[in-house]
Residue, then its C-alpha position, 0 to 999 in steps of 0.5 A: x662961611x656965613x651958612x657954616x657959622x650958622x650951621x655950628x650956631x643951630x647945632x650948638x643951640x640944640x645941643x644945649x637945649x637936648x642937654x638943658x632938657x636932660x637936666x631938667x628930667x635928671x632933676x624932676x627924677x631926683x626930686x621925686x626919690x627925695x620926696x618918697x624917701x622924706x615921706x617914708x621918714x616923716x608921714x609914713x615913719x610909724x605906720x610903715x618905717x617903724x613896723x619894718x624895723x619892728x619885723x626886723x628886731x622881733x624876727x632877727x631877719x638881718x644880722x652883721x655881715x648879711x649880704x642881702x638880694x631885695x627881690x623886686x617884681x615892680x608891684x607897690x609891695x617890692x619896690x617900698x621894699x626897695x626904698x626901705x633898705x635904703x634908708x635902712x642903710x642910710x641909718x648904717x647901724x651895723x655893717x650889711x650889704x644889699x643888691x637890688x634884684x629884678x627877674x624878668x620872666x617875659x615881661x611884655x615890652x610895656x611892662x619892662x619899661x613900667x618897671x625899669x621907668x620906676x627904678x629910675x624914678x625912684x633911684x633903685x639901682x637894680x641888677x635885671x635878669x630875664x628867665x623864660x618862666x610865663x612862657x613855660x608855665x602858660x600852659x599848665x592848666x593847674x596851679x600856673x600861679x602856684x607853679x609860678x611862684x616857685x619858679x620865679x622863687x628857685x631863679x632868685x635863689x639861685x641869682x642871689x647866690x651867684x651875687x654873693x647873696x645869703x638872704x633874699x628878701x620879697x615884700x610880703x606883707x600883713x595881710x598876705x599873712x593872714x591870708x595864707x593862714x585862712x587859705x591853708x585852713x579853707x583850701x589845703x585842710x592844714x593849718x600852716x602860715x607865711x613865715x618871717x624868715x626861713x631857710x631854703x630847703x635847695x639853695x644850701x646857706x641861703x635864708x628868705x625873709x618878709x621884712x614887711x611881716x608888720x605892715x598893712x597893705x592899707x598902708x602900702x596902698x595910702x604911700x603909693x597913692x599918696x607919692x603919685x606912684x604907679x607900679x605893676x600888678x601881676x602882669x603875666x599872660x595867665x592874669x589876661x586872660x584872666x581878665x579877659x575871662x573876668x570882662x566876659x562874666x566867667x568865673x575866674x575869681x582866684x581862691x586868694x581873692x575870694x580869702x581877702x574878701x571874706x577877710x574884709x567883710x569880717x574886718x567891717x563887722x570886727x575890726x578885731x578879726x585880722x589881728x586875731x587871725x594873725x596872733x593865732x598862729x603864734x597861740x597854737x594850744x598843742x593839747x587841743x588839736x588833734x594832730x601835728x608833724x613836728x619839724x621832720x614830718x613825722x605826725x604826732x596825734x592826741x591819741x599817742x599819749x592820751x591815756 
């Protein structure tokens, strides 16, 4: 009898402490989402909070009754997405509602883990779903990223849907923006640019939209830091081997980051220079440009009503 009251004694100890030990985690983690939440409403409310807002306003990206999927790929720039629909809604100003989304294309076990630690950490009460796509467009020896992206883009898409979904929305930024535009001019030979929002040419009745069209990525990078957070970067195994390429001094150097180098480099000599970029998509002078395709693709040149 003694050694049984001593066995119930050692087991209930270490159940209170397997439980004490939860809470304390449990605790830590909640405190944490709250102190990335009062960030995002106190320091980082104009640079980040505001611009969001500002995007959404200026754009009309959200509209009562949205039901809106917020694509989450476990980098910095989705999952600040993530925490700004949520205070988002918190403001409850009109009637929407959103899922958060996570594909996974073949995360490694690591990386998933990465991922799904930072949901919880953060309170993101994401859905997950995995999709084979880095297996399938490993061996593509041209434009894999391209490729890619599109992939992942048509899965989300299509999850959104089955969800209830009309919108999805990614977390492209500011300078992603700009960006694009100077790799459409330097690589494609067309001037095109990322849009805020637009409609989906094979998912009928479903919209796309950048609601952190305004926000700086400097600014992402100051938040992330600034909370002690760590998230992914691209983590596909096409970008390790680049890297492993990178560590053996071969040239591997994407077009993109090549774009945001010359970008930065210019910015050093005139801060004016990103902005500039950015508004000139929007002060395009139709009589000084040799040709465009208007909505249809149908081409218009200077020459059709020159004289």
């Amino acid at each position: 009898m003694r050694y049984d009251n001593l066995f119930r004694k050692t087991i209930t100890t270490l159940l209170v402490i397997f439980f004490s030990l939860c809470y304390t985690k449990n605790m830590e983690t909640n405190n944490k989402a709250k102190d990335v939440e009062k960030s995002i409403q106190k320091k980082f409310h104009n640079a980040i909070f505001s611009k969001f807002c500002k995007a959404i306003n200026d754009y009309d990206m959200i509209k009562p009754n949205d039901k809106i999927a917020v694509c989450i790929s476990g980098g910095k720039d989705s999952m600040l997405l993530a925490k700004l629909f949520q205070e988002l809604k918190r403001h409850n100003k009109f009637n929407f509602e959103i899922e958060f989304l996570v594909m996974d294309p073949g995360y490694s076990k690591k990386n998933r883990e990465v991922i799904e630690n930072n949901l919880k950490l953060l309170n993101v009460p994401a859905k997950i779903f995995e999709t084979n796509i880095f297996e399938n467009v490993f061996e593509i020896p041209k434009y894999p990223c391209y490729i890619c992206a599109r992939m992942r883009r048509g899965h989300l898409y299509n999850m959104a849907k089955q969800l209830g979904c009309n919108k999805i929305a990614l977390g492209h930024h500011y300078d992603d923006v700009i960006e694009t535009t100077l790799l459409s001019m330097l690589y494609g030979g067309q001037i095109e640019t990322m849009m805020p929002k637009l409609h989906s040419d094979n998912f009928e009745g479903m919209e796309l939209i950048r609601p952190l069209y305004y926000v700086r990525e400097k600014d992402i990078l100051h938040w992330r830091d600034y909370n002690e957070l760590s998230f992914l970067n691209c983590a596909c195994k096409f970008t390790e081997q680049t890297k492993f390429e990178e560590d053996n001094n071969l040239s591997t150097t994407s077009k993109r980051k090549k774009v945001k180098q010359l970008i930065a480099k210019l910015a050093e000599e005139d801060p004016e220079i990103e902005p500039s970029i950015f508004k000139s998509t929007s002060n395009i002078n139709l009589g000084k440009i040799l040709a465009y395709k208007d909505k249809q693709g149908k081409k218009h040149n200077f020459l059709d009503d020159y004289d």
